[in-house]
TORKE-513308 format. One record per atom (N, C-alpha, C, O): x, y, z; atom name; residue in one letter. Coordinates in Angstrom, 2 decimals, always signed. Layout:
// residues N
        c1        c2        c3   site   code
         X         Y         Z     CA      A
...
This chain:
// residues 57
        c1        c2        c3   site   code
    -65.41    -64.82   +113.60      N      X
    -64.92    -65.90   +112.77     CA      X
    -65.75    -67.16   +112.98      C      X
    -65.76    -67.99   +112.07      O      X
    -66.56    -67.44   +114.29      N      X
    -67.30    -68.70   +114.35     CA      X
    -68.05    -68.50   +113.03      C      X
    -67.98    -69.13   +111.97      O      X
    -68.98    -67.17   +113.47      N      X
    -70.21    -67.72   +112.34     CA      X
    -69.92    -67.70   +111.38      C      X
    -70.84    -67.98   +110.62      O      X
    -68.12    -67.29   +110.45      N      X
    -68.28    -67.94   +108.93     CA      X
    -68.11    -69.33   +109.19      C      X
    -68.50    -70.20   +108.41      O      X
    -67.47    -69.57   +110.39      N      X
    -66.72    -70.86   +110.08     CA      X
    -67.99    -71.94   +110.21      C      X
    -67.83    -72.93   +109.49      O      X
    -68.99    -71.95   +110.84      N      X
    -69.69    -72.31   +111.00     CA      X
    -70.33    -73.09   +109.37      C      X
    -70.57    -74.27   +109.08      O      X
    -70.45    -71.79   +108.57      N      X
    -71.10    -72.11   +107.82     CA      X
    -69.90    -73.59   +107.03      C      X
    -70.19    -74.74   +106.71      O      X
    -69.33    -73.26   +107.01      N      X
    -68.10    -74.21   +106.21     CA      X
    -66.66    -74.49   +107.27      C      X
    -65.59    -73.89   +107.23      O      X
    -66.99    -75.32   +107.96      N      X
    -66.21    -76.05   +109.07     CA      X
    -64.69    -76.41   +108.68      C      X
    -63.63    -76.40   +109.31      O      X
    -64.98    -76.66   +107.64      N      X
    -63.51    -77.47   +106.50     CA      X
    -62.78    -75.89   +106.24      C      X
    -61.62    -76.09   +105.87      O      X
    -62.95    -75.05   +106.28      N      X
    -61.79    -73.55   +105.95     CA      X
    -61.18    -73.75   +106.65      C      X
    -61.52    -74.07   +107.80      O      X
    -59.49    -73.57   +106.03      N      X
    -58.51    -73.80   +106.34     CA      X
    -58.82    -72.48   +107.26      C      X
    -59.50    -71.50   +106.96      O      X
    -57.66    -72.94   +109.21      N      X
    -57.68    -71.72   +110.12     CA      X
    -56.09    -71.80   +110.10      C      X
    -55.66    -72.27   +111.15      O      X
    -55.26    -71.52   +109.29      N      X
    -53.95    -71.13   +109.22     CA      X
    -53.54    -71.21   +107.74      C      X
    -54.17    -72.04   +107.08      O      X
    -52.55    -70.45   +107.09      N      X
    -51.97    -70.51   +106.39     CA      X
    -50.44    -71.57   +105.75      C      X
    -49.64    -72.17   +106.47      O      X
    -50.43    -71.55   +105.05      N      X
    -49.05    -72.24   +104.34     CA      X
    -47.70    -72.35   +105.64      C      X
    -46.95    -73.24   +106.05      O      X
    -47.95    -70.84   +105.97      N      X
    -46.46    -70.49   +106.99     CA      X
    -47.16    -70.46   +108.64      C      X
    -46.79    -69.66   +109.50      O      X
    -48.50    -71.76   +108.88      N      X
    -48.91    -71.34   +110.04     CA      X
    -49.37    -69.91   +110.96      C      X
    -49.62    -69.73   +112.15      O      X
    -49.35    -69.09   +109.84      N      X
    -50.29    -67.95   +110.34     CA      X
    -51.76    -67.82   +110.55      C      X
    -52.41    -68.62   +109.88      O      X
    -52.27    -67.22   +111.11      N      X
    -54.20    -67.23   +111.08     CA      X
    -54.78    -66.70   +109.96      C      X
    -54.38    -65.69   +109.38      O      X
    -55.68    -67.34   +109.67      N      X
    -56.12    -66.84   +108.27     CA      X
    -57.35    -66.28   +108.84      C      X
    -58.11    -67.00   +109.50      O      X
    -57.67    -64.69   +108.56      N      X
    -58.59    -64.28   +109.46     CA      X
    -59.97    -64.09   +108.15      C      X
    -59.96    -63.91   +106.93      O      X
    -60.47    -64.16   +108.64      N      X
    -62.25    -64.31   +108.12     CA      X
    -62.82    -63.22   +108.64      C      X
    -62.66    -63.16   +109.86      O      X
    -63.43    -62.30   +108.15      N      X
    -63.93    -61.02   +108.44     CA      X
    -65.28    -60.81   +107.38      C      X
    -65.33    -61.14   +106.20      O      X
    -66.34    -60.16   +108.21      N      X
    -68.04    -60.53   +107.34     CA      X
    -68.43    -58.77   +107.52      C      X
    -68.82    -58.34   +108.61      O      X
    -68.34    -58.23   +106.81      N      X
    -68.54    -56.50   +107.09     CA      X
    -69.81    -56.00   +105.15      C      X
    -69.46    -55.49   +104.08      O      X
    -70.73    -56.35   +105.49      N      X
    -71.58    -56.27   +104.70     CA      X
    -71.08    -54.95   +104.07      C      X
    -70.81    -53.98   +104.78      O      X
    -70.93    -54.96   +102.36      N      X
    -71.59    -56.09   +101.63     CA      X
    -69.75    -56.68   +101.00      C      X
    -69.38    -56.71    +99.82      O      X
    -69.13    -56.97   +101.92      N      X
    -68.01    -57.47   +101.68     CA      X
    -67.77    -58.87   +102.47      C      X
    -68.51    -59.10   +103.42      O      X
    -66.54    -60.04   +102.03      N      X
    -66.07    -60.81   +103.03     CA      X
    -64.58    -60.82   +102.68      C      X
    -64.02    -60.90   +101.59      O      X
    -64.12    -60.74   +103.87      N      X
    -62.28    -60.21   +103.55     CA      X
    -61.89    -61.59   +104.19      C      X
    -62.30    -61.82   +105.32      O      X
    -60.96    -62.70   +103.42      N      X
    -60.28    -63.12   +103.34     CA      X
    -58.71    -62.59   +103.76      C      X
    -58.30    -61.85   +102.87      O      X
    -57.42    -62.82   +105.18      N      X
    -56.49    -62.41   +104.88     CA      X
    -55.50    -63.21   +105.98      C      X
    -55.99    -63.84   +106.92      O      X
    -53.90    -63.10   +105.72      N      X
    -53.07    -63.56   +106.50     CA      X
    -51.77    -63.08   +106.36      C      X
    -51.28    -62.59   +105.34      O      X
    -51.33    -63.22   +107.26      N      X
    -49.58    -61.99   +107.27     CA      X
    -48.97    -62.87   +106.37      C      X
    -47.89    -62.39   +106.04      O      X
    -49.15    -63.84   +105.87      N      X
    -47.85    -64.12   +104.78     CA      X
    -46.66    -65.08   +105.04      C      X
    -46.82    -65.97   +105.87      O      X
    -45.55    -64.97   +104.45      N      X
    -44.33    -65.56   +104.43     CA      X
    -43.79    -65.23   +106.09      C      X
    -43.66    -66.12   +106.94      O      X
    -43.50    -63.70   +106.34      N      X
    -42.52    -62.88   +106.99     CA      X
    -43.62    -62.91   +108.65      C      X
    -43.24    -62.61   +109.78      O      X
    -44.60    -63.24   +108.33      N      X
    -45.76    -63.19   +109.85     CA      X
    -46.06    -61.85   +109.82      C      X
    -47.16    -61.62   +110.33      O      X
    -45.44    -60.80   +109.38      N      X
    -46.21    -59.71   +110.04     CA      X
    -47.04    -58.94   +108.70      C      X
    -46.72    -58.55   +107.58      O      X
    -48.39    -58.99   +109.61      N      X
    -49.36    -57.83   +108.81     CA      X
    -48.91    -56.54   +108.89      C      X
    -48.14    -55.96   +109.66      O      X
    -49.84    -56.06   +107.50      N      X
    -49.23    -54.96   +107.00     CA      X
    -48.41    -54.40   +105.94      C      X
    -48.29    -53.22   +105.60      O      X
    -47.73    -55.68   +105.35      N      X
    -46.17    -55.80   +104.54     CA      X
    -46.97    -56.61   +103.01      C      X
    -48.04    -57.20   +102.96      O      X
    -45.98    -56.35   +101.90      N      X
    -46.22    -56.83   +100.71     CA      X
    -46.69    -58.02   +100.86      C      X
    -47.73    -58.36   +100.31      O      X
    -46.09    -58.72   +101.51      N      X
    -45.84    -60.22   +101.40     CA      X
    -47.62    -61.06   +101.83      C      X
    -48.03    -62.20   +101.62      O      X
    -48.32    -59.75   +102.54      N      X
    -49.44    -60.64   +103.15     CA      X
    -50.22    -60.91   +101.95      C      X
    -50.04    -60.38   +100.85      O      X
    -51.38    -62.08   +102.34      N      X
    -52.44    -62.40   +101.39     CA      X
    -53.88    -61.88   +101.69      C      X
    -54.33    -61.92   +102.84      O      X
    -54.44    -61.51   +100.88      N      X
    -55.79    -61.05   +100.89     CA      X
    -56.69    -61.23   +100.11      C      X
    -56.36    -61.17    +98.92      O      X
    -58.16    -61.50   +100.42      N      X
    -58.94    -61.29    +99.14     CA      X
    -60.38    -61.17    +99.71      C      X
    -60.95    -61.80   +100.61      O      X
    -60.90    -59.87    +98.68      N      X
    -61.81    -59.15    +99.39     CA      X
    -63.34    -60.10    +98.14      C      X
    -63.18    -60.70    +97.08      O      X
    -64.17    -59.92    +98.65      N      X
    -65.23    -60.99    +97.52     CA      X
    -66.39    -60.14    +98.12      C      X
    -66.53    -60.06    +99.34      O      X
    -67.62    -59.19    +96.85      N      X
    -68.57    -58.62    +97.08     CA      X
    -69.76    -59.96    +97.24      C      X
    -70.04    -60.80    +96.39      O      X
    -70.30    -59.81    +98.57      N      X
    -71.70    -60.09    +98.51     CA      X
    -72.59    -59.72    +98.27      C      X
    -73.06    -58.97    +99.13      O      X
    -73.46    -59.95    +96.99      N      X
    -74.59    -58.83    +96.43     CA      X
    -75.74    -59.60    +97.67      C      X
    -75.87    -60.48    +98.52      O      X
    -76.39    -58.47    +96.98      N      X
    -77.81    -58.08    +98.40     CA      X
    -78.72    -59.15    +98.74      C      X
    -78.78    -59.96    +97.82      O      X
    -79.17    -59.33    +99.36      N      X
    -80.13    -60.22    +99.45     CA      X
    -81.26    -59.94    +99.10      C      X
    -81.66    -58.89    +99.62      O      X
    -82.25    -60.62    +98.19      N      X
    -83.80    -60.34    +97.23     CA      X
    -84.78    -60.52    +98.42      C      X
    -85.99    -60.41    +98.25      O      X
């Protein structure tokens, strides 16, 4: 999580309900996610969002 955060210092590191908003870099993806309302991962309620990084030229 440093080196996304790195790049952009200002990303929020918790959610709405004080959960961790975890940052994950797994080429050629970046996963955005956090347990949600209820705290626990795993369940409807969490947030996610997955964003393709195309390749580098």
């Amino acid at each position: 999580m440093d080196e996304i955060l790195s790049y952009a210092p200002t990303m929020p590191r918790t959610d709405k309900w004080g959960n961790e908003i975890k940052y994950q870099r797994e080429r050629p993806e970046f996963t955005i996610s956090s347990a949600g309302q209820n705290k626990k991962l795993g369940t409807d309620d969490d947030m996610k969002a997955i964003l393709k990084v195309p390749p580098s030229e």
